[in-house]
N, C-alpha and C positions, 0 to 999 in steps of 0.2 A: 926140104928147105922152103922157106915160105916167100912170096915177092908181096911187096908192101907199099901200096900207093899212097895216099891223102888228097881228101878234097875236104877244101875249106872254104867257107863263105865269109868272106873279111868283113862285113858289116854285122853279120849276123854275132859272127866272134868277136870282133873289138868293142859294140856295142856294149854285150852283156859284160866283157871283161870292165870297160871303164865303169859302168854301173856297180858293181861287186866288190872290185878291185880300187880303193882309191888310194890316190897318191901312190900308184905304180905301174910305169908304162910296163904295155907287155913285152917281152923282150922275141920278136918277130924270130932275130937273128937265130934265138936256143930252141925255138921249136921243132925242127925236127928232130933235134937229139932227145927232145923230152920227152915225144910222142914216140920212137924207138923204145926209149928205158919202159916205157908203161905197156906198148904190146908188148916186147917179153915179159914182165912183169905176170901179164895174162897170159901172155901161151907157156910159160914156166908152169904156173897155177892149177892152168886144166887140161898140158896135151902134155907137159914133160919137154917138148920140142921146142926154143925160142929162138933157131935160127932163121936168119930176115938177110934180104936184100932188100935194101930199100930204092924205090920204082921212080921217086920225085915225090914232091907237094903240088898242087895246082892250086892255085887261090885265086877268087872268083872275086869281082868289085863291078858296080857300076858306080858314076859320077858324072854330076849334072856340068854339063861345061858351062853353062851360065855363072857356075858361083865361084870366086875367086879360090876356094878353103878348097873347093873341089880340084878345079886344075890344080891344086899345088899336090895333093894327093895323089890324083894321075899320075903326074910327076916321079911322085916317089914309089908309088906303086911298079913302077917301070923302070926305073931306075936304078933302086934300090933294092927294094923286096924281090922284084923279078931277075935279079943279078946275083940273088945268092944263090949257092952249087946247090940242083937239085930243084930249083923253083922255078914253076911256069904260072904264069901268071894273066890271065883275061878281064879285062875292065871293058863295060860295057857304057853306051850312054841312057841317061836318062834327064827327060826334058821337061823342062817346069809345065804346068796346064792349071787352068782354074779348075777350080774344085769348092762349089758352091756347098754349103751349109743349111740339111735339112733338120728343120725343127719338129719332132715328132709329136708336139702338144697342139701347136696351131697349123701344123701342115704345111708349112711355106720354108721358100727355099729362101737366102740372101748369098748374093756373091761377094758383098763387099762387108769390110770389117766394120759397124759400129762408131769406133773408137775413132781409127784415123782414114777410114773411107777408101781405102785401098782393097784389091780384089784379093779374096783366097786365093791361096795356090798351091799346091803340092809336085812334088816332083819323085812319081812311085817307081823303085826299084824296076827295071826289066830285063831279064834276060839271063839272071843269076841259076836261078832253081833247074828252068830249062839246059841251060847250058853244063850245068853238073850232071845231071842225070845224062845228058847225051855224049860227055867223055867215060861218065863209068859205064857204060854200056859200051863205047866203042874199043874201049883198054881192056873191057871183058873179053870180049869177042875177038879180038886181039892176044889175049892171054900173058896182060901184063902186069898182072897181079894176081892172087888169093884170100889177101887181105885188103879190106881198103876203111881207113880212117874216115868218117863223114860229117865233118864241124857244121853242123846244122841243126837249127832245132825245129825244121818245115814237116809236117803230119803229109806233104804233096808227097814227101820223097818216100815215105810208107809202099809202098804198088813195086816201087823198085826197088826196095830192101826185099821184099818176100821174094821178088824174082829173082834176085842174085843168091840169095842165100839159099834157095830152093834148087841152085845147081852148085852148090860148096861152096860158095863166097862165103868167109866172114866179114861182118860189116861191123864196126868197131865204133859207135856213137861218139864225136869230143860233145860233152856233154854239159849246161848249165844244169843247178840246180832250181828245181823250178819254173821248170820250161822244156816243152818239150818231151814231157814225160809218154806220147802216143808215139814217137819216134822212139824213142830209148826203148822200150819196151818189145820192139820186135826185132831190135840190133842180137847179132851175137853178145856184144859186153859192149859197155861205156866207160869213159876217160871222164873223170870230173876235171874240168877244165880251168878250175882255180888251184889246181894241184900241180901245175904246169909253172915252168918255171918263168919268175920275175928277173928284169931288170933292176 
């Protein structure tokens, strides 16, 4: 019998879903049932054996509390998403910073916009990739799974795929088309991820 975790990166996935997918939210709620139906699917395929316990989903978020669309997120992230049976859920923060504009023809940097004279600024993810890699390592080590799901399409998380998988973890890619293909490529198998079902 196999135990079956998931780690997903919620930006990385809803991203590419709204990008691919339009005019249809994803339906958060049927995921885990639809990432079940697709591991058996594969361990039917190539072991014969598709019996699973399923371990939970973890889904990873950060969000900049400066920005309204963000708290409301938080919000629901925690609320909702993290309230359904089987879901844990880690929202990180991340905090706006300038983020000056080099020009690589004349060499000079500008902080501010041109247009309406207001300063760049960016507010870069943190704490996502790190924080994935240090629960499947510690649920490894733990022995709380065999299989584990990995909604990513990060080439970082590569060093940790071979490690797991080089003491019998399978690692099972939710996969875009078109990204990500250094990551896919060392997984046990991938999940195309638009196969998954809609609301």
């Amino acid at each position: 019998m196999h135990k079956l975790g998931a780690f997903i990166d919620f930006w990385n996935f809803q991203l590419n879903w709204n990008e691919r997918v339009k005019n249809a939210r994803f339906d958060w709620k049927g995921l885990t049932g639809a990432i079940m139906t697709e591991v058996k699917r594969l361990l039917t395929e190539f072991e014969g054996d598709a019996t699973i316990t399923y371990q939970g989903m973890r889904i990873y978020s950060s969000v900049n509390p400066e920005s309204e669309s963000d708290r409301k997120l938080r919000s629901w992230l925690i609320k909702t998403l993290g309230q359904m049976p089987g879901n844990f859920v880690s929202v990180s923060e991340r905090r706006t910073r300038p983020k000056p504009i080099f020009c690589s023809e004349c060499k000079n940097s500008t902080e501010l916009c041109p247009v309406c004279s207001k300063p760049f600024k960016r507010a870069p993810e943190k704490d996502v990739d790190s924080a994935i890699i240090t629960d499947m390592f510690c649920l490894y080590i733990e022995n709380v799974y065999d299989i584990a799901v990995l909604g990513s399409a990060d080439a970082d998380m590569i060093p940790m795929v071979h490690y797991l998988q080089n003491r019998g973890i399978k690692i099972i890619n939710l996969a875009w088309d078109k990204i990500g293909n250094e990551l896919k490529s060392v997984c046990w198998a991938s999940i195309v991820s638009t196969n998954l079902r809609r609301s």
